[in-house]
C-alpha positions in Angstrom: 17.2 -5.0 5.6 15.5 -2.4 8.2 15.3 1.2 6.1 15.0 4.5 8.7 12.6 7.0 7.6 13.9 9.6 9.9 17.0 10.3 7.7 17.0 11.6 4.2 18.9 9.3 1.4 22.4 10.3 0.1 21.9 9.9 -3.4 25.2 9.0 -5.8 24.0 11.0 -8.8 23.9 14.2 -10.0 19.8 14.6 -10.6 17.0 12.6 -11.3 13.4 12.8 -12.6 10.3 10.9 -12.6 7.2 11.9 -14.4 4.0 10.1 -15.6 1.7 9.6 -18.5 -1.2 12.8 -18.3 -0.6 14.8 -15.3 -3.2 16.3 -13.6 -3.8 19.6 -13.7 -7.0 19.9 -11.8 -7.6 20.3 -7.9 -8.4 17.8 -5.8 -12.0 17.7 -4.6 -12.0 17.6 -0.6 -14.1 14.5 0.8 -13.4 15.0 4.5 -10.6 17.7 6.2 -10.1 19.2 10.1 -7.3 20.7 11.5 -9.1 19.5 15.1 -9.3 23.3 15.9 -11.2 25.4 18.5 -13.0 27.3 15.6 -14.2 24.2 14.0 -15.8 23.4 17.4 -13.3 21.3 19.2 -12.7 21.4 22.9 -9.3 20.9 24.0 -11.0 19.5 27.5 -12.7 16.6 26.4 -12.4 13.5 24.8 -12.5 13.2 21.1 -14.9 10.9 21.3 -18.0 12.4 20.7 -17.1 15.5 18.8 -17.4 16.6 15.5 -19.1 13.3 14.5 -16.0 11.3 15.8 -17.1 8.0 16.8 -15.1 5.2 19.0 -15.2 1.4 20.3 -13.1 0.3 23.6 -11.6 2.9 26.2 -8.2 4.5 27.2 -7.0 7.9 26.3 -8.3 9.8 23.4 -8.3 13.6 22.9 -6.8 17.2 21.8 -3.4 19.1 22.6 -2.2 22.5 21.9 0.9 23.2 20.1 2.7 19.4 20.3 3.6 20.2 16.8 5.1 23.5 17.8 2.7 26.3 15.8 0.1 24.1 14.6 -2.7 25.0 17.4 -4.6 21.8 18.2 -3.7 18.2 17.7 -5.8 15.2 18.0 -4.3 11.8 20.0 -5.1 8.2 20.7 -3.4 7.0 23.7 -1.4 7.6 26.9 -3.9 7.0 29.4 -4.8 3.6 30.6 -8.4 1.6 29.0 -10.7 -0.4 31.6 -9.4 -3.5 32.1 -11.5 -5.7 30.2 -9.9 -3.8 26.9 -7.2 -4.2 24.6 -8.0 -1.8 21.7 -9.3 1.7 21.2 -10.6 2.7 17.8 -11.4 6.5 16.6 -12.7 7.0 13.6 -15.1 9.5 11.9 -17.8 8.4 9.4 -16.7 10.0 5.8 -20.4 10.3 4.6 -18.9 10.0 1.0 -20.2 9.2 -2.4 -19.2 6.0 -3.7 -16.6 6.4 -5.9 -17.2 7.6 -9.3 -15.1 5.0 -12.0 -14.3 8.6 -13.7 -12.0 9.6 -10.6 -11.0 6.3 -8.9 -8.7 7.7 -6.6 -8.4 8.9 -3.1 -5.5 9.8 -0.7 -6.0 10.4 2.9 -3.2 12.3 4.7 -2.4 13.1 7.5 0.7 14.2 10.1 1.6 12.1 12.4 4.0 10.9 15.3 4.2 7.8 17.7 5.3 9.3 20.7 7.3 6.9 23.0 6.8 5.2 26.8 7.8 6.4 29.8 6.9 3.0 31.5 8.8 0.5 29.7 5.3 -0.9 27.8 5.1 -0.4 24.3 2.1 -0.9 22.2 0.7 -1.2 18.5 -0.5 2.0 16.8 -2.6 1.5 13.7 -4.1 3.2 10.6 -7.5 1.3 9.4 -10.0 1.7 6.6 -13.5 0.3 6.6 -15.6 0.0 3.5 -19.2 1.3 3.5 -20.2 -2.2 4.6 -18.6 -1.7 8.1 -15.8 -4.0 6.9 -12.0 -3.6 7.2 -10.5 -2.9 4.2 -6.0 -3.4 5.3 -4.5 -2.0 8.0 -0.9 0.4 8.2 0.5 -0.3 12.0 3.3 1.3 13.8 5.0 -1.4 16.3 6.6 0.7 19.0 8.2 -2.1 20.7 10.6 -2.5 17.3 9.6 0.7 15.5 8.8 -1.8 12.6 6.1 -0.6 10.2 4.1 -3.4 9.1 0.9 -3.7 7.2 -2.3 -6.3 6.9 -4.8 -7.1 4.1 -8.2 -8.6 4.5 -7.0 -12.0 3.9 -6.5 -13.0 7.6 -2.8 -13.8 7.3 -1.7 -11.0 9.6 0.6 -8.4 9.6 4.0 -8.0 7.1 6.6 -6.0 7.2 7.6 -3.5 5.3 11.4 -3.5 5.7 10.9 0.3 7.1 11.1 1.6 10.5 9.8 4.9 11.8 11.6 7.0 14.9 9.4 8.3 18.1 11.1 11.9 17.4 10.0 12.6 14.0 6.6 13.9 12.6 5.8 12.2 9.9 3.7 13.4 6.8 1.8 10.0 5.9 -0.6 9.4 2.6 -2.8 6.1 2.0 -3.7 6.6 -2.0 -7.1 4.3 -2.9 -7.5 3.4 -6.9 -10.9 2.0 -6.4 -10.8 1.3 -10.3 -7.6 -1.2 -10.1 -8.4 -2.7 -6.5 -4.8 -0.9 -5.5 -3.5 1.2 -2.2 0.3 2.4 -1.7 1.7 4.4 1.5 3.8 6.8 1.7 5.6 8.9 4.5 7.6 11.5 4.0 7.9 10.7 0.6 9.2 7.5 0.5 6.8 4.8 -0.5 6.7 2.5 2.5 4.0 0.2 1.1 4.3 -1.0 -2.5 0.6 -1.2 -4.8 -1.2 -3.7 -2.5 -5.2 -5.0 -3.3 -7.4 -3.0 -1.1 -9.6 -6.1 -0.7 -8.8 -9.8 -1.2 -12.4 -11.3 -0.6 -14.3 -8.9 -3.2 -15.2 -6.8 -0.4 -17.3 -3.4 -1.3 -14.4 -1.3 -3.1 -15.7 1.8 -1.3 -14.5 4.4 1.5 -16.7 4.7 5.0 -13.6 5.6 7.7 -9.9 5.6 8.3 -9.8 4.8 11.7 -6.8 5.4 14.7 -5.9 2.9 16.5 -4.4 2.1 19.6 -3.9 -1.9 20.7 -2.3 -2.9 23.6 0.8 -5.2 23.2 -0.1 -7.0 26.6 -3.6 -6.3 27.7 -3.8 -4.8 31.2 -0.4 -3.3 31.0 -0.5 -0.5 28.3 2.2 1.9 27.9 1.7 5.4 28.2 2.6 5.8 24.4 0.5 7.3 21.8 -0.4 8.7 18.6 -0.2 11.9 17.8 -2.2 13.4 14.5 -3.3 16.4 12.6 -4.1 17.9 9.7 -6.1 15.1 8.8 -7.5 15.1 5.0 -9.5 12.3 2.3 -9.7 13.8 -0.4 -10.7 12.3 -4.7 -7.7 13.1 -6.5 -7.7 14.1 -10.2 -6.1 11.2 -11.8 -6.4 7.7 -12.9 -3.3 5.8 -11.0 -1.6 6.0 -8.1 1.7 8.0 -7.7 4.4 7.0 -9.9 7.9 6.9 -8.3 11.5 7.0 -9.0 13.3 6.1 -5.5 17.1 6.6 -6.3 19.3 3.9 -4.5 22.7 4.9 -5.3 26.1 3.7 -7.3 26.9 -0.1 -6.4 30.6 -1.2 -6.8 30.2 -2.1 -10.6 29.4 2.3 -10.9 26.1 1.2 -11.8 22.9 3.3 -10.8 20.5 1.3 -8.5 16.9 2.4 -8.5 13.3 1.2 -7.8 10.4 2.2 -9.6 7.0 2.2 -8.1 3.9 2.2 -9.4 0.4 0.3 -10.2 0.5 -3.4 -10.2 -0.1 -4.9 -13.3 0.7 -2.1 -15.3 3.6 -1.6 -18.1 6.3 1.0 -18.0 9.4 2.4 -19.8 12.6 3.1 -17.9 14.3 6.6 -19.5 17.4 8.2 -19.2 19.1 11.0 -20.9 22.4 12.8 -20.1 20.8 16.0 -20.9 16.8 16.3 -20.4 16.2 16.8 -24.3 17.2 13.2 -25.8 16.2 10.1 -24.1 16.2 6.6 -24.8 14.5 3.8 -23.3 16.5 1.4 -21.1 13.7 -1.2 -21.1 9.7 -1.9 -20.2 8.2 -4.1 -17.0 5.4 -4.9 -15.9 5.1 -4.4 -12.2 3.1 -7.6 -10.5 4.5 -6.6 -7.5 4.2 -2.9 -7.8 7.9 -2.4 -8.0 10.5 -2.9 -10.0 14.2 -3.0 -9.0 16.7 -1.8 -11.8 20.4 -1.3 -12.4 21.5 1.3 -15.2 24.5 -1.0 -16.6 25.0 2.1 -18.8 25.6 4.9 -16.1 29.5 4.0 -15.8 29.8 5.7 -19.3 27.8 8.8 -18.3 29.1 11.9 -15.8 25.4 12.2 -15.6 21.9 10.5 -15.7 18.4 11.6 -15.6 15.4 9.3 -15.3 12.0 9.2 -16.3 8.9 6.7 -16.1 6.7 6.4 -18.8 3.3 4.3 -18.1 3.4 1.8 -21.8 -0.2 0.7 -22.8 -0.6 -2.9 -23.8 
């Protein structure tokens, strides 16, 4: 089942709420942020390459725009024009110059907006998100297909790319997050708000649990005939975030035919948690514990037929 992340969910309940154990209350320290604007030193004429410490490896298009996201002033894009023959790939990235991370605050998010736009020439390429380790190595690997619109991802254990069951649509912007726990080998993506990407091990080989560069990436679907497609970006942000675990998340499904609330519940792998409801936000009662191998867990409320009303809450249970 292919889920569209250009539409928003129609949800068959009255409210819902997720929370987890210790919220943060402090800020996030920035790592690594640019806009891509003229007063940070960018120049809308020339490549990207080259500036502001942005680095690359292949050829083809790479640059900035003005106003593509209507009112945002400059935006950064990988793409459209045509590489030298001999290439089939085209990496940007920009070294992070980061400290390792400290076990205290193991975890970072990179955001940033994005949008695939589409061909004009009938070729559609692969568009891809891809963090390397301090150690120059590649880490997994979050990739737009444009032929299909299929978002897929990889991990470092050379099986190739999965999908995610998600698609993405050409005429959205999207707002995407990577989160890192460093501490519990873990990354989850999100776009938009939906988690598209379950917890997954940042390294399978006992690679350096570290963060260098999240690179773009453009790769040809047929080298020597590359589409005129690219990606779009902006606002583009690492930053250590004050917690302990990635985002916990209720993702409301709906009412099946039995009247019983569907939901999935996202969250660390490996880690316990308690399912809540109440009818009124002051009692609740537990409707079971899970540990989440897989990051997930899908759950139906058999007790929702007897309420006009449900509110849920994820607890984190420790061991």
């Amino acid at each position: 089942m292919k889920h569209s992340l250009s539409l928003a969910l129609a949800l068959g309940f009255s409210a819902w709420v997720a929370t987890a154990a210790d919220p943060a209350t402090n800020a996030p320290v920035v790592v690594y942020s640019t806009g891509f604007e003229a007063g940070e030193g960018y120049d809308a004429n020339s490549p990207l390459r080259g500036q502001a410490g942005w680095q690359a490896e292949g050829s083809g298009g790479n640059g900035l725009v003005t106003d593509f996201f209507a009112g945002w002033g400059q935006q950064a894009f990988v793409g459209y024009s045509a590489p030298a023959p001999k290439d089939d790939t085209l990496s940007l990235w920009r070294p992070l110059q980061a400290p390792a991370p400290d076990p205290a605050q193991p975890v970072w998010k990179f955001s940033v907006w994005m949008q695939i736009v589409d061909s004009n020439n009938g070729e559609y390429d692969f568009f891809r998100w891809s963090p390397h380790n301090s150690d120059g190595a590649p880490l997994f690997a979050l990739e737009f297909d444009n032929a299909s619109t299929n978002i897929n991802y990889s991990l470092d254990d050379g099986t190739g790319f999965r999908a995610t069951g998600f698609t993405f649509d050409p005429a959205v912007i999207y707002q995407l997050e990577i989160w890192f726990n460093f501490a519990r080998n873990d990354w989850q993506a999100v776009m938009n708000g939906q988690v598209v990407v379950d917890a997954q091990p940042i390294t399978t080989t006992g690679a350096k649990l570290d963060l260098d560069d999240i690179g773009a990436v453009w790769a040809l679907r047929y080298q020597g005939s590359p589409g005129d497609n690219y990606l779009l970006f902006d606002e583009y942000e690492v930053t250590i975030e004050p917690t302990d675990h990635l985002p916990v998340t209720i993702e409301p499904i709906g009412l099946n035919a039995q009247g019983e609330f569907e939901l999935y519940l996202h969250g660390e792998r490996g880690q316990r948690f308690s399912l809540d409801v109440s009818d009124d936000l002051r009692t609740w009662n537990s409707l079971g514990t899970n540990r989440l191998d897989e990051g997930y867990w899908h759950f139906f409320d058999t007790t929702s037929p007897g309420y006009p009303q449900s509110f849920y809450r994820a607890r984190e249970v420790l061991p």
